[in-house]
C-alpha positions in Angstrom: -103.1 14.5 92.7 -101.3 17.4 94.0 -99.2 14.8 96.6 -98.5 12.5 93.8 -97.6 15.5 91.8 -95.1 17.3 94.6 -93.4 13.5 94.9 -92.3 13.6 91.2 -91.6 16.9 91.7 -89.1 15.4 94.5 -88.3 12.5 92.9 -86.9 14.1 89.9 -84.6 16.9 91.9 -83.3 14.1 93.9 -82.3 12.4 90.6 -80.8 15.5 89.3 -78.9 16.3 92.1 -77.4 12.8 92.4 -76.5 12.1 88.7 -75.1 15.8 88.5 -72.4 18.1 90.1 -69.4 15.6 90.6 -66.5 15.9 88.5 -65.1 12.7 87.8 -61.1 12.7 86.9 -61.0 10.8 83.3 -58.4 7.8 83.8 -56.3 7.3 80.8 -57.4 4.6 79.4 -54.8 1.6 78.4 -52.5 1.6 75.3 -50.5 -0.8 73.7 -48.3 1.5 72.0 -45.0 2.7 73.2 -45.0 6.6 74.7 -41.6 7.5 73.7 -40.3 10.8 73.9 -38.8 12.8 70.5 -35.3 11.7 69.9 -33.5 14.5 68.5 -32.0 12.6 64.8 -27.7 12.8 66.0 -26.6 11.9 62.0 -27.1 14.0 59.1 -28.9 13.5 56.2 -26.8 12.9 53.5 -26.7 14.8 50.4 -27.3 12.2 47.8 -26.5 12.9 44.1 -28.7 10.2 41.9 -26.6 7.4 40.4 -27.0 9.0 36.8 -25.6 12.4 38.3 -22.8 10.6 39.9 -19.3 10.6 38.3 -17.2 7.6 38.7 -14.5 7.1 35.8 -13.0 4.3 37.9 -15.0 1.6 37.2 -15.1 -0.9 34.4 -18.3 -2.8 35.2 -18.6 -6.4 34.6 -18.4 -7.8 31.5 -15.9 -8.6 28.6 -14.4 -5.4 28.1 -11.6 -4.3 30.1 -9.8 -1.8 28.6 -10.3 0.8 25.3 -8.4 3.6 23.9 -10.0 6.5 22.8 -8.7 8.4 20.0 -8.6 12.3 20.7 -10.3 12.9 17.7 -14.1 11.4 17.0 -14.2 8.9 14.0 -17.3 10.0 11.7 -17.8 7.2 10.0 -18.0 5.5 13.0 -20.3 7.8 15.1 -22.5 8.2 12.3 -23.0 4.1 11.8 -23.5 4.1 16.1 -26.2 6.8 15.6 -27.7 4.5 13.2 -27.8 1.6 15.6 -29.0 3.8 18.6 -31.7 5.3 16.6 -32.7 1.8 15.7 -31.9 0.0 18.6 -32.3 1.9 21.7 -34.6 5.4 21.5 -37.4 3.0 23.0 -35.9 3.8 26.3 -33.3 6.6 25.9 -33.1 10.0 24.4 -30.2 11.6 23.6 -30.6 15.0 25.7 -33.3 14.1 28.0 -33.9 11.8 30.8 -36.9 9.2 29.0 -37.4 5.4 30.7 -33.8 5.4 30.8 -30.7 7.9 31.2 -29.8 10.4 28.2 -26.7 9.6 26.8 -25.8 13.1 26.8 -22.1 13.8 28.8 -21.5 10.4 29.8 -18.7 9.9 29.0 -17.8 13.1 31.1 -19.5 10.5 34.3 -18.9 7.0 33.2 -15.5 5.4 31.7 -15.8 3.9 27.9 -15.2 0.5 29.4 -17.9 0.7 32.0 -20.5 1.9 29.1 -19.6 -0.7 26.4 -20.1 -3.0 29.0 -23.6 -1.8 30.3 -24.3 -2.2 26.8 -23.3 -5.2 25.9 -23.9 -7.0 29.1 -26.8 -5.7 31.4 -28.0 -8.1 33.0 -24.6 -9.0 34.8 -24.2 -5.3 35.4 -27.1 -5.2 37.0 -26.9 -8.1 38.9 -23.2 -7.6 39.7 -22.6 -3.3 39.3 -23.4 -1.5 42.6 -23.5 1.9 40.2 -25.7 -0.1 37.7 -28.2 -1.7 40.4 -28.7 2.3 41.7 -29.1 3.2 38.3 -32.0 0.6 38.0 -33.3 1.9 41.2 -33.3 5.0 40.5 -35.5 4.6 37.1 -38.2 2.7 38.6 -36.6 -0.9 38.1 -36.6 -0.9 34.4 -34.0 -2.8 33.3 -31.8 -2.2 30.2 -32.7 -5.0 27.8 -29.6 -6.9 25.6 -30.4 -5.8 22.4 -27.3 -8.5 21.1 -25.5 -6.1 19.5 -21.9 -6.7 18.7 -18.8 -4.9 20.1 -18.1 -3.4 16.9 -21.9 -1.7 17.3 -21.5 -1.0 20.6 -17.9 0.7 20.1 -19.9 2.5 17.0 -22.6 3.3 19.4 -19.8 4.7 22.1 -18.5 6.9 19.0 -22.1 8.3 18.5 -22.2 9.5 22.5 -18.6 11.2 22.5 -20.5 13.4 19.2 -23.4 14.2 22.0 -22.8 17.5 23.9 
């Protein structure tokens, strides 16, 4: 018993000493990705104003107005009946001093020409389609597009009346 007991004995501190005490060096293992170093970024990020922020009294959009006069002096009558048809119309989507599913109406005419406005109004869907400012301007609120209420362009003139009353 004591031989058999002196053999495990040796058995098992021949087993530790073989299984123990090296160090192996860890191989790295194989990747399929790329190691690239950081690439320092050469261009700036621009400073990007939104599209509704953005002024650009140059453009007309697309659609079948291409040119208005605008009194100096606001038409009542006129502003009052286009407050009518906005109320009715369009406060699904816009607000007149805040930013709702669409743009406020507030200033814009400060930001956008007449022409370019009557025409968002009474054609969006080529604006949209056709517009670079008006496809930004869907971007920029979550692709909701402005829906054609068929108003005429005696309501949407009204209508621009109503927003040169907005300050």
């Amino acid at each position: 018993m004591k031989t058999t007991l002196k053999l495990m004995t040796l058995l098992f501190a021949m087993l530790v000493i073989s299984c123990g005490g090296k160090e192996e060096k860890k191989k790295e293992k194989f990747s399929y990705s790329k190691k690239t170093e950081p690439v320092e970024a050469t261009t700036k990020k621009e400073d990007k104003t939104p599209a509704s922020q953005r002024v650009d009294l140059t453009s007309k959009g697309v659609g079948p107005i291409k040119a208005i006069e605008l009194t100096a002096d606001i038409d009542q009558t006129m502003a009052a009946h286009g407050e009518e048809v906005f109320k009715k119309m369009c406060t699904a989507c816009h607000r007149p001093n805040k930013k709702f599913i669409g743009p406020a109406p507030t200033g814009i005419l400060e930001r956008r020409s007449p022409e370019w406005i009557m025409n968002m109004i009474l054609n969006p869907e080529e604006m949209v389609k056709n517009d670079p400012l008006a496809k930004e301007l869907l971007i920029e609120f979550n692709g909701s597009p402005m829906a054609n209420q068929n108003l005429t362009e005696e309501e949407a003139r009204a209508v621009l009346e109503y927003f040169r009353t907005l300050k």
